[in-house]
C-alpha positions as semicolon CSV with decimal commas, in nm:
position;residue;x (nm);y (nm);z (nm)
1;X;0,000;0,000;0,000
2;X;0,261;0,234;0,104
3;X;0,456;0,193;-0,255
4;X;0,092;0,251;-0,429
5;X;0,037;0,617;-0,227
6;X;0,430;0,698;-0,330
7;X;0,385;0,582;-0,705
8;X;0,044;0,770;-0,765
9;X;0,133;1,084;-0,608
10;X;0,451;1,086;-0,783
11;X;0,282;1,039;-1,130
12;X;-0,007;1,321;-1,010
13;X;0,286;1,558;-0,930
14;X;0,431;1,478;-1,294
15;X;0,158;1,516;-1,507
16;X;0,132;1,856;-1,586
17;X;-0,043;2,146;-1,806
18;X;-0,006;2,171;-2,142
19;X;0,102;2,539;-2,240
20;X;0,197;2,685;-1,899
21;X;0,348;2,980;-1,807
22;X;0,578;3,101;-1,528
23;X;0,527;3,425;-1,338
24;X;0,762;3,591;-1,111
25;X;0,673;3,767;-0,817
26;X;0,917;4,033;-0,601
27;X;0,771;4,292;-0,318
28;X;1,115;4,493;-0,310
29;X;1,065;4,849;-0,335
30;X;1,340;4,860;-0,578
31;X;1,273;4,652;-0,844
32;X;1,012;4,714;-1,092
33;X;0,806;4,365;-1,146
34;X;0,504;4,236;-1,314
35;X;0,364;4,149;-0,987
36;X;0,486;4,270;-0,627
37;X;0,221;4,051;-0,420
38;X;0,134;3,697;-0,512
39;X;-0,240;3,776;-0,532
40;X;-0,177;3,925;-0,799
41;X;0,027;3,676;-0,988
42;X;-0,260;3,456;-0,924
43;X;-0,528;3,639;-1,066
44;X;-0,302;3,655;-1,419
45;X;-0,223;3,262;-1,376
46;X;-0,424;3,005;-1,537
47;X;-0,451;2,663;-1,436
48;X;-0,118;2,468;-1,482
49;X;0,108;2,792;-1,406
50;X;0,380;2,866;-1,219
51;X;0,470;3,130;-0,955
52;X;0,798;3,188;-0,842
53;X;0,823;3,402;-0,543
54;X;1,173;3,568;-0,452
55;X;1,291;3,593;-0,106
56;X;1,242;3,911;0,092
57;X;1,323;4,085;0,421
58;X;0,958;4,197;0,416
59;X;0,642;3,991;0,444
60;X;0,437;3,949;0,156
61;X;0,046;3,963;0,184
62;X;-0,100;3,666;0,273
63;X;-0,283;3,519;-0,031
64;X;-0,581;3,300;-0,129
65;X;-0,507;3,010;-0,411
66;X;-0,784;3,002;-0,665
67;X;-0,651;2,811;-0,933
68;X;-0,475;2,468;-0,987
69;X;-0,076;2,637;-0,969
70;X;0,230;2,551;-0,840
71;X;0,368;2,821;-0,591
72;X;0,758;2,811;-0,548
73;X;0,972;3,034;-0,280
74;X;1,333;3,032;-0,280
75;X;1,388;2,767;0,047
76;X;1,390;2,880;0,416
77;X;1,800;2,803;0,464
78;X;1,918;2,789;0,087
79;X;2,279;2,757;0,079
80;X;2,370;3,068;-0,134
81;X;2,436;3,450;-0,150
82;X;2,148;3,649;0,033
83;X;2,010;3,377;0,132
84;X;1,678;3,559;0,217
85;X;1,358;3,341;0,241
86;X;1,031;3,421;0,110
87;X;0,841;3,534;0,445
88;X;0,450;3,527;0,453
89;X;0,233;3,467;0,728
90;X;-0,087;3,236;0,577
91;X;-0,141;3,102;0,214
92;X;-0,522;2,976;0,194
93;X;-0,632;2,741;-0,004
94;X;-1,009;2,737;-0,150
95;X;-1,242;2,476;-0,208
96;X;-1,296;2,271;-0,539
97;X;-0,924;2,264;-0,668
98;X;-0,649;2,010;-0,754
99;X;-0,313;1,938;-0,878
100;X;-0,135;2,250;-0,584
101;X;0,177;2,248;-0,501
102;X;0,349;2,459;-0,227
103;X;0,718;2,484;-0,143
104;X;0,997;2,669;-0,059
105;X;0,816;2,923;0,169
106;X;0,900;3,030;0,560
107;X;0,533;3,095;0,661
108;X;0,311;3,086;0,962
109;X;0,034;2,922;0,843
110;X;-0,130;2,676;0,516
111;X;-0,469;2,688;0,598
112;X;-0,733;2,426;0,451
113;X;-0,963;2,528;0,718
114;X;-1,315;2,394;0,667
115;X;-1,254;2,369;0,277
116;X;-1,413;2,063;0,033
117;X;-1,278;1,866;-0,268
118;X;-0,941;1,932;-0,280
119;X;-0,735;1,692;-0,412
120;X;-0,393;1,608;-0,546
121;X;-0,160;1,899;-0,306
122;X;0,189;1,895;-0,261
123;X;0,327;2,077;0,043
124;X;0,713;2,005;0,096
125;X;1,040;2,199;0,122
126;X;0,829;2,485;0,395
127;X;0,932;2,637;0,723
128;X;0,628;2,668;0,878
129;X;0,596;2,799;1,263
130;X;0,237;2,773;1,318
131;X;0,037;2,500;1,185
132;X;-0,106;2,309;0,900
133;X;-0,462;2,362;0,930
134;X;-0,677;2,117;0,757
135;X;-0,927;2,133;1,066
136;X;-1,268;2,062;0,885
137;X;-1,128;1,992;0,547
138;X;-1,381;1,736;0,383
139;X;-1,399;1,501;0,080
140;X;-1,001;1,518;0,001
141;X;-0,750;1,319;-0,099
142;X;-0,397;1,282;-0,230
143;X;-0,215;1,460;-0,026
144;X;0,193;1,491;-0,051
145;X;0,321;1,655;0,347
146;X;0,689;1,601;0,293
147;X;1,077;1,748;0,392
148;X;0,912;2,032;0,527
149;X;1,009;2,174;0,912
150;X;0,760;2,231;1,139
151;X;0,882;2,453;1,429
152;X;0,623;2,427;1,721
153;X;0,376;2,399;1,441
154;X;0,081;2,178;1,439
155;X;-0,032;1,980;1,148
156;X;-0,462;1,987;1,299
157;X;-0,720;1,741;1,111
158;X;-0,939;1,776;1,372
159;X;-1,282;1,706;1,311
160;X;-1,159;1,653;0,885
161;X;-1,407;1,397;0,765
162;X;-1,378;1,188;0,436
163;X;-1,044;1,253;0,347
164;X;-0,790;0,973;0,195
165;X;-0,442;0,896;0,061
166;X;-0,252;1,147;0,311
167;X;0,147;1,113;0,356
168;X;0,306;1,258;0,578
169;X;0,675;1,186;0,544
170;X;1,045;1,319;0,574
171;X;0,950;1,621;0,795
172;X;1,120;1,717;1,119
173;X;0,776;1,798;1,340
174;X;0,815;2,008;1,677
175;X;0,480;2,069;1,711
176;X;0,237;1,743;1,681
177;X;-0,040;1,597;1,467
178;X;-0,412;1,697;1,567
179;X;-0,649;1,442;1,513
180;X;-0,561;1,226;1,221
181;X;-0,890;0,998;1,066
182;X;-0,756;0,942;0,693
183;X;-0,846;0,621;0,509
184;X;-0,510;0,537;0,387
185;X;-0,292;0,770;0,620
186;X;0,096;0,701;0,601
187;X;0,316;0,892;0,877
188;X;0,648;0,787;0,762
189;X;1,007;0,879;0,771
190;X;0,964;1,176;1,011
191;X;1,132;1,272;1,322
192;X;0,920;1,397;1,627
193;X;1,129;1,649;1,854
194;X;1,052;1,785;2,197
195;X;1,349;1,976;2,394
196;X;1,068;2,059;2,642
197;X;1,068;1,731;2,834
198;X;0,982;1,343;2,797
199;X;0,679;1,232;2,728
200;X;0,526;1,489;2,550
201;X;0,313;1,366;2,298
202;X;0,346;1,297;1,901
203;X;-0,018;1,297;1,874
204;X;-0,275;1,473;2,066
205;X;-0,624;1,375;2,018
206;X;-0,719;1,043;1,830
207;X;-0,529;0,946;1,528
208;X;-0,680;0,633;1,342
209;X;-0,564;0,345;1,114
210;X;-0,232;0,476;1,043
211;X;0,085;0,277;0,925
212;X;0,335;0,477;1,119
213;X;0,662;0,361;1,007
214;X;1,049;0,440;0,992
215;X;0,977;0,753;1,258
216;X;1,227;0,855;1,524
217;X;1,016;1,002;1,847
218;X;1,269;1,224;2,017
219;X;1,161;1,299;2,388
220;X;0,771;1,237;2,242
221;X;0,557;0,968;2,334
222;X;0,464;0,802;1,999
223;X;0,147;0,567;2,115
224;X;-0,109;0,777;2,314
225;X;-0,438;0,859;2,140
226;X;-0,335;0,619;1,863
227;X;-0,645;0,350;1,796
228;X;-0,616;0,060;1,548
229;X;-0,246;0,226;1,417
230;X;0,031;-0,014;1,287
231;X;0,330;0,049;1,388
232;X;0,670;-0,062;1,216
233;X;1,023;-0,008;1,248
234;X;1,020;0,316;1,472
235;X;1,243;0,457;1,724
236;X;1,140;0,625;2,059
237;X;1,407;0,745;2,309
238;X;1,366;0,899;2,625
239;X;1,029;0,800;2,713
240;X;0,849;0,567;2,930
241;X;0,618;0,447;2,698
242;X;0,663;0,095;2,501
243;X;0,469;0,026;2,177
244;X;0,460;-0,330;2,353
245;X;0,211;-0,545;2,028
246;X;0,140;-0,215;1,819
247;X;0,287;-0,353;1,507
248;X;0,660;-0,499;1,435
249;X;1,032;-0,423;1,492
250;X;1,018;-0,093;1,680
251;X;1,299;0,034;1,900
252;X;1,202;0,153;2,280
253;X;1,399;0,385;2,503
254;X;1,688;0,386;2,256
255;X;1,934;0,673;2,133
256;X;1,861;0,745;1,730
257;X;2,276;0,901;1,771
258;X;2,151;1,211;1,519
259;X;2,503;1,356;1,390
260;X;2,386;1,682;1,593
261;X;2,074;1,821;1,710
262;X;2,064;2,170;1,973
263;X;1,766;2,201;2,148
264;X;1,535;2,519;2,126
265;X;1,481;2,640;1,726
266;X;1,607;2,425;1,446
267;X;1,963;2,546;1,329
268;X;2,109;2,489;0,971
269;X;2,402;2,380;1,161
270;X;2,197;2,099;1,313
271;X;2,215;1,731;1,103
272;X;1,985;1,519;1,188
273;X;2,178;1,251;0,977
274;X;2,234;0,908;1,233
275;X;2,626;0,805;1,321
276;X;2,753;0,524;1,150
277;X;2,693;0,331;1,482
278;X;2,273;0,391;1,484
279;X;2,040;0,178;1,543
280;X;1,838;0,330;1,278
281;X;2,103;0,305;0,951
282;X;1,920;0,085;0,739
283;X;1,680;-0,005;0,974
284;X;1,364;0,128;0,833
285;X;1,096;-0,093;0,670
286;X;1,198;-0,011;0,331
287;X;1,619;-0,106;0,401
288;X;1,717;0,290;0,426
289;X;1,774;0,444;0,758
290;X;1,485;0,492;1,011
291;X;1,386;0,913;1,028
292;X;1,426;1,221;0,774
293;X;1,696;1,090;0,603
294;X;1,569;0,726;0,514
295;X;1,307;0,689;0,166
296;X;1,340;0,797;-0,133
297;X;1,191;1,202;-0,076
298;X;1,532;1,374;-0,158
299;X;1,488;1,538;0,216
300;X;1,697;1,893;0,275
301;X;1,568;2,132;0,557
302;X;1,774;2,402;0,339
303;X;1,411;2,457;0,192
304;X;1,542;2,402;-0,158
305;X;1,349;2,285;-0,390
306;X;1,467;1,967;-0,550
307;X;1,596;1,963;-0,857
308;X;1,582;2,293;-0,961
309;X;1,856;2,516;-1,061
310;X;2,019;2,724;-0,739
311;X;2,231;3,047;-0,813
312;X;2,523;3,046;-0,590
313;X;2,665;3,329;-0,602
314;X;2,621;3,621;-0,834
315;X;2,882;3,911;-0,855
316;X;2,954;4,168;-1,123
317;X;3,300;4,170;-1,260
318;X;3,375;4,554;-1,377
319;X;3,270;4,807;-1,094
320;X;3,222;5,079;-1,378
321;X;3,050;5,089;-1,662
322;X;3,051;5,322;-1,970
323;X;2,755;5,434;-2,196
324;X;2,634;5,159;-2,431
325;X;2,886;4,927;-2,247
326;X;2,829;4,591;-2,090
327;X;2,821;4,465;-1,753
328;X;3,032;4,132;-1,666
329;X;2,846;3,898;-1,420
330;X;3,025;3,571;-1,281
331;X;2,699;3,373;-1,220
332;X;2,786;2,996;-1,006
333;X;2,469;2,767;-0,989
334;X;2,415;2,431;-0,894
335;X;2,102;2,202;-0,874
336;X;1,933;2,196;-0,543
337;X;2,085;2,024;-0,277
338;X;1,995;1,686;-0,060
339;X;2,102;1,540;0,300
């Protein structure tokens, strides 16, 4: 089942639009654009477009999807000169759309909140510091929650009825998930942090009929308010609870060894990559390493998005220039990084 969910959402985020554009959108103050607010990109989109939203030291306007687009930022920690992220505090999605996909963005908030039919999103490569808010979503499915870091943030399906094919996979999650009733729900590959204390837990409110596989549970309890959940190949450390006959293979009270990890805020400094001497390396269900790291999602927490082209650096060779003359820029890019 789990290879199914991967395969089909992998061909959904594949097939695309015939005859679609890309739009650019930049709020500076000193740069004359098309479009300095992505509402406004959106209204010119059609279905099948592209916006690509350049970081910024100031917020942009939160904004209201309204087509089927794909929205790209920049990445929260990109590895490159001004490395500024695209900051915005809530992108909304409306009812009655498919085929979104959001990444790339350092935001407070993707709200889903009490929306219908929806199906066939993408959220991955995000900083968000609030919450996920699919509270009330109905009728939904296909869902792609992946590589994205979730500081404090709280991915809430409370009282969501009739939704299906959710993953949630490859994220590192300091906050917790809110009610969780998804026929077909994969929680896979993530790793649940809490520098607060033991115990605290993974899932508040009831989550139900869930594979939750490959997970490290750092300091969280990873069983209470779970009902009829399958649990395989996990790691818990520092807590009293044992999974005891919830599923197969999972590791209690045991050290994950992450390369390094600081408590408080997630640093780019931190890697949450396991010592050659883990329990977890190849571990997981699937032969990779149990947490972030382990699949096949291409995971960074740089917020880059994968496989797209990354401009290093960018510097311009002659310091003057005369009339008519040319300007000499040394441009470095790579393709997005991974691990």
């Amino acid at each position: 089942m789990m290879k199914f969910l991967l395969t089909l959402l992998f061909f959904i985020y594949n097939s695309g639009f015939s005859n679609a554009a890309i739009l650019l959108v930049n709020n500076s103050s000193t740069l004359v654009t098309t479009y300095q607010q992505i509402d406004d990109a959106i209204t010119a989109a059609n279905a099948g477009d592209t916006i690509y939203v350049t970081g910024s030291s100031a917020f942009y306007n939160n904004c209201t999807i309204t087509k089927s687009i794909t929205l790209i930022g920049g990445g929260t920690f990109a590895q490159k000169q001004n490395a500024i992220a695209p900051l915005i505090n809530t992108i909304t999605v409306n009812s009655n759309l498919d085929h979104i996909t959001i990444e790339g963005f350092d935001l407070d908030q993707i709200s889903f909140f009490s929306k219908t039919n929806i199906h066939h999103v993408i959220i991955r490569n995000n900083r968000i510091n609030t919450q996920l808010y699919c509270r009330q979503l109905t009728n939904s499915d296909n869902f792609l929650i992946s590589n994205n870091l979730f500081e404090l943030a709280q991915l809430d399906f409370w009282q969501a009825t009739n939704l299906s094919n959710i993953i949630i996979q490859n994220n590192f999650i300091k906050g917790d998930i809110y009610g969780f009733f998804v026929n077909n729900g994969l929680i896979s590959h993530n790793v649940f942090y809490n520098t607060t204390g033991a115990n605290a837990n993974a899932f508040t409110t009831a989550i139900t009929n869930a594979i939750i596989s490959d997970n490290i549970f750092y300091n969280r309890n990873p069983v209470e308010n779970a009902v009829n959940c399958t649990y395989q190949n996990n790691i818990s450390y520092n807590t009293t609870i044992t999974y005891t006959s919830m599923g197969s293979n999972n590791l209690d009270n045991t050290d994950p060894l992450f390369v390094n990890i600081t408590n408080g805020v997630y640093l780019p400094s931190d890697n949450l990559n396991l010592l050659s001497n883990s329990p977890g390396i190849n571990y997981a269900s699937d032969g990779t390493n149990v947490g972030i790291y382990g699949g096949n999602a291409n995971t960074t927490l740089t917020g880059e998005v994968y496989n797209m082209p990354v401009i290093r650096l960018m510097n311009i060779q002659n310091s003057t220039v005369p009339q008519n003359g040319n300007v000499n820029v040394k441009v470095k890019s790579t393709r997005s990084r991974t691990n």
